[in-house]
C-alpha positions as CSV (number, residue, x, y, z in Angstrom):
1,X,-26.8,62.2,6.5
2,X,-25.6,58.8,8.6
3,X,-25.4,55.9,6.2
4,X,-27.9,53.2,7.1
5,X,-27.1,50.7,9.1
6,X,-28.5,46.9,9.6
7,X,-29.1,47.1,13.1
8,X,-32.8,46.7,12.4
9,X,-34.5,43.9,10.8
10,X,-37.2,44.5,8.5
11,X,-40.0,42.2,7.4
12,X,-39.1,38.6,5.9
13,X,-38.2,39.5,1.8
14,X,-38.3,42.8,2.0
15,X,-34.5,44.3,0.9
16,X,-33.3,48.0,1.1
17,X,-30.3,49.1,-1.2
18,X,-27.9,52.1,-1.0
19,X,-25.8,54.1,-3.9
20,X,-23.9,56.9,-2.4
21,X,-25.4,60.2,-1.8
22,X,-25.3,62.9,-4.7
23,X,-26.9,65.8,-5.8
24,X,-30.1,67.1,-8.8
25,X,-31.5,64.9,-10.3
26,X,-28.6,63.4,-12.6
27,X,-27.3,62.1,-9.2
28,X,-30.2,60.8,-7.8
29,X,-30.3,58.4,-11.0
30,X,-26.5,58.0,-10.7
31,X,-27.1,57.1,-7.0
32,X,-30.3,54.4,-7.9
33,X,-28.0,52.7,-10.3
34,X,-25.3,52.1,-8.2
35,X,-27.5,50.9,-5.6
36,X,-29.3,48.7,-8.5
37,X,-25.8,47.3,-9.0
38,X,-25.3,46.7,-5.3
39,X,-28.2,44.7,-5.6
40,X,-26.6,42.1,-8.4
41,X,-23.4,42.1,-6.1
42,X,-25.1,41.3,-2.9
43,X,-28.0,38.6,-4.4
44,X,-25.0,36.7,-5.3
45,X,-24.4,36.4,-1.5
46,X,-24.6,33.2,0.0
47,X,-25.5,35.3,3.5
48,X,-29.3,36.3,4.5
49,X,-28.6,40.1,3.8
50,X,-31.3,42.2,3.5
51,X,-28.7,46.0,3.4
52,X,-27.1,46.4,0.5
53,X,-24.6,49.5,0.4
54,X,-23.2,50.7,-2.4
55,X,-20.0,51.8,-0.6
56,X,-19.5,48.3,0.7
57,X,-18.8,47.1,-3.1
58,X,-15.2,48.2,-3.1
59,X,-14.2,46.3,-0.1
60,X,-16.0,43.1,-1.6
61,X,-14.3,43.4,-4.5
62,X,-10.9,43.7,-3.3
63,X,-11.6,40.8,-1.5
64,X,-12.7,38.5,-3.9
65,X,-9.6,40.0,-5.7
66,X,-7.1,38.7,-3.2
67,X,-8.7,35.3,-2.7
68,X,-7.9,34.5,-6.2
């Protein structure tokens, strides 16, 4: 399955998030709570994002990392 992209804009306020794909049911919760956590990463953004991916945390981080 593609990952989803932003090309699209949905409705004003509504946001979609991401966690990476897994399997059962253990990793459909694993999934939802990393894309919970993508949530808290990406409110924080001063941007009007309405995607927030999971995956995209890792780059984000090592970025704020290197600013410092």
């Amino acid at each position: 399955m593609a990952p989803p992209t932003s090309t699209a804009t949905p409705r004003s306020g509504i946001r979609v998030a991401a966690g990476l794909p897994e399997s059962g049911v253990e990793g459909f919760a694993f999934s939802h709570h990393q894309a919970l956590d993508a949530v808290r990463v990406g409110m924080l953004s001063r941007t009007d994002r309405w995607l927030f991916d999971y995956a995209e945390l890792d780059v984000i981080a090592h970025a704020q990392h290197a600013s410092r």
